[in-house]
C-alpha positions as CSV (number, residue, x, y, z in Angstrom):
1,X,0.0,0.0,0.0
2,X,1.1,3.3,-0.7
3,X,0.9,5.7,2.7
4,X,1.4,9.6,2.6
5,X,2.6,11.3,5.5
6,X,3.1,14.4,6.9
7,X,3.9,16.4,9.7
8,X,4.5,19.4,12.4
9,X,7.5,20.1,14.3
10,X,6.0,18.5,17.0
11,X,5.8,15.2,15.2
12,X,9.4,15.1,13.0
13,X,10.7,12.5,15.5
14,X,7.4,9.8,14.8
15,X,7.6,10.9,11.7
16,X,11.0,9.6,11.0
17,X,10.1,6.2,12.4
18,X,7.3,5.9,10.4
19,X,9.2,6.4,7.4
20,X,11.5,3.6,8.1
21,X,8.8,1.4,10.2
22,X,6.9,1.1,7.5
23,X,9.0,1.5,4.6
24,X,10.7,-2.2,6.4
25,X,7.4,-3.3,6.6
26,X,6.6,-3.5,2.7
27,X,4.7,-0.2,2.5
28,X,5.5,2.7,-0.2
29,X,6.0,5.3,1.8
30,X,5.7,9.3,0.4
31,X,7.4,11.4,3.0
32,X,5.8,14.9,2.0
33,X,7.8,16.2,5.1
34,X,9.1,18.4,6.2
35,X,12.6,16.6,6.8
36,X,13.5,19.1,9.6
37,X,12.4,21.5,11.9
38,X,12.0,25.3,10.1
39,X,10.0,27.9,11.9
40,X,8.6,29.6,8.8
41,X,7.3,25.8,8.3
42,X,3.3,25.7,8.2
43,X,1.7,22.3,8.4
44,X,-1.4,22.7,6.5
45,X,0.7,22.7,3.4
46,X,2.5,19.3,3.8
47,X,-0.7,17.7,5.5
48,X,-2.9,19.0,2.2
49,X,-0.2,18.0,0.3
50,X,-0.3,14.6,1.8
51,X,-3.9,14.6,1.1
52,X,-4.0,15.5,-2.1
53,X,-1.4,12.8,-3.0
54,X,-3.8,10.1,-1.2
55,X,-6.8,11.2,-3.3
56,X,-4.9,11.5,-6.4
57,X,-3.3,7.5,-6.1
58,X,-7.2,6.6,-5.1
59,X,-8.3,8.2,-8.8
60,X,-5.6,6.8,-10.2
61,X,-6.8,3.2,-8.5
62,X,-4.1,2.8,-6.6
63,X,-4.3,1.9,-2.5
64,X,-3.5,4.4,-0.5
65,X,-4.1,6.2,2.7
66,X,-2.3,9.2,4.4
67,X,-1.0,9.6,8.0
68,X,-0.7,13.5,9.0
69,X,1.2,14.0,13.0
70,X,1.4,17.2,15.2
71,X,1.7,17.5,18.6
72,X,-2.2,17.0,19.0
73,X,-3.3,16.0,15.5
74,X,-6.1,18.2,15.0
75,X,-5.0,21.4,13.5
76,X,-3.3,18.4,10.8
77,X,-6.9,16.6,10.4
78,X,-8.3,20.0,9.8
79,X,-6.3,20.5,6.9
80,X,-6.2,17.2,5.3
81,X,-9.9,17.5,5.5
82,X,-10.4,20.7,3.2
83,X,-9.3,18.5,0.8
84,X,-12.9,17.1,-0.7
85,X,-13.1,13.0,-0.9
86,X,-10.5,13.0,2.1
87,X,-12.1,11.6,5.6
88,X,-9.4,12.5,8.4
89,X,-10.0,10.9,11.7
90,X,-8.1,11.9,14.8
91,X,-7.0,8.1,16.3
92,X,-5.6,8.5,20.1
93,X,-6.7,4.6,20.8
94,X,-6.2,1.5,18.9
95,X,-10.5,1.4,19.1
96,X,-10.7,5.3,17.3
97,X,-8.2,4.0,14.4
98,X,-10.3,0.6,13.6
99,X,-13.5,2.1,13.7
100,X,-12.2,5.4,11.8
101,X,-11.7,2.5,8.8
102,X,-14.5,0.0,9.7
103,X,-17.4,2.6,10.1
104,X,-16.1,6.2,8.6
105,X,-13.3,4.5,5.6
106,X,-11.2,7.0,6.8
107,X,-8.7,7.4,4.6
108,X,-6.3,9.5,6.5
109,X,-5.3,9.1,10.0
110,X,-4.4,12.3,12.2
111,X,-2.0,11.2,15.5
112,X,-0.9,13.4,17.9
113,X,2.9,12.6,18.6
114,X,2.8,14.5,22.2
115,X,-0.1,12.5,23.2
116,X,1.7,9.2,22.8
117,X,5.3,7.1,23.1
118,X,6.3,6.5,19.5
119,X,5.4,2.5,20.4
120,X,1.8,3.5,20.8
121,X,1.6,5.8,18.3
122,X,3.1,3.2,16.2
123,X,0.3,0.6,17.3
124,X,-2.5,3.1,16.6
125,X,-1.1,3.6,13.1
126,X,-0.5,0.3,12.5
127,X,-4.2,-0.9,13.8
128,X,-5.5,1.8,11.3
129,X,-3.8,1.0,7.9
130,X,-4.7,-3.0,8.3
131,X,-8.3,-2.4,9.4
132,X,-11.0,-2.7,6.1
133,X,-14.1,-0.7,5.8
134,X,-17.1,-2.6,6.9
135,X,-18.6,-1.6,4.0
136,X,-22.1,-2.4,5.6
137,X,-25.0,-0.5,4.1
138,X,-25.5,2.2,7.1
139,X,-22.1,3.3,6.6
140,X,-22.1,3.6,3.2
141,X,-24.6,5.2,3.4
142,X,-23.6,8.2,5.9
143,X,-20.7,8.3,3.8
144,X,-22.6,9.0,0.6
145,X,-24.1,11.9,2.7
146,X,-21.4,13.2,3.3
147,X,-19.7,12.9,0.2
148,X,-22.8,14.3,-1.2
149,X,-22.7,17.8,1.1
150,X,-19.3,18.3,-0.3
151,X,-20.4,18.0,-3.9
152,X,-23.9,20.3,-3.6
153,X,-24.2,21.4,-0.1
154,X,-27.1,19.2,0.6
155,X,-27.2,15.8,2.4
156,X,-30.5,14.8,0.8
């Protein structure tokens, strides 16, 4: 599978294990950084990046999901989630990164590298990339709602 990622600051260090982690562990791994720590850095750029790049491989029908680390993960779900046809779930359990995929089909995963050791946020990360979408009818469903707001503003 083919994972994006990208970070804050405040997750460079996960971030580097990652790359290797799952790089070793078969994955095709997109580091759309940053490498280091810049002030002038911004990470909605590189988590919209990632974003983009997970929604581009989908159209192109290649597997993919994204991963996007800060220090809490949300400001990086935010922005991976302007991007339309991404679903960013903030995981802080190996429960909220399984049911992200089973019930929402998340398809990028937001972590919060100062909530967690790298071993859990590892875990977490782990749990969420093998986990399938259910793909039972009442979460398709809610999905097509919401796929359908972002396309003309209406859920119905």
């Amino acid at each position: 599978m083919r994972v994006h990622l990208a970070t804050d600051h405040a997750g460079l260090e996960l971030s580097a294990h990652l790359l290797a982690h799952l790089t070793a562990a078969g994955h095709d791994v997109v580091d759309h950084g940053p490498s280091s720590y810049d002030p002038e850095d911004d990470y909605p750029s590189f988590c919209i990046d990632a974003a983009q790049a997970v929604m581009a491989d989908r159209a192109a029908g290649t597997e993919a999901l994204g991963i996007v680390l800060g220090g809490s993960g949300n400001g990086e779900q935010i922005a991976a989630n302007k991007v339309r046809g991404i679903r960013a779930a903030l995981a802080w359990s190996l429960d909220t990164a399984r049911l992200a995929r089973q019930h929402n089909d998340a398809n990028v995963v937001a972590v919060g590298g100062r909530q967690h050791t790298v071993a859990e946020a590892t875990a977490i990360i782990e749990a969420f990339l093998a986990e399938p979408f259910s793909n039972a009818e009442r979460h398709s469903r809610r999905i097509a709602q919401v796929a359908r707001y972002e396309e003309t503003g209406s859920v119905a």
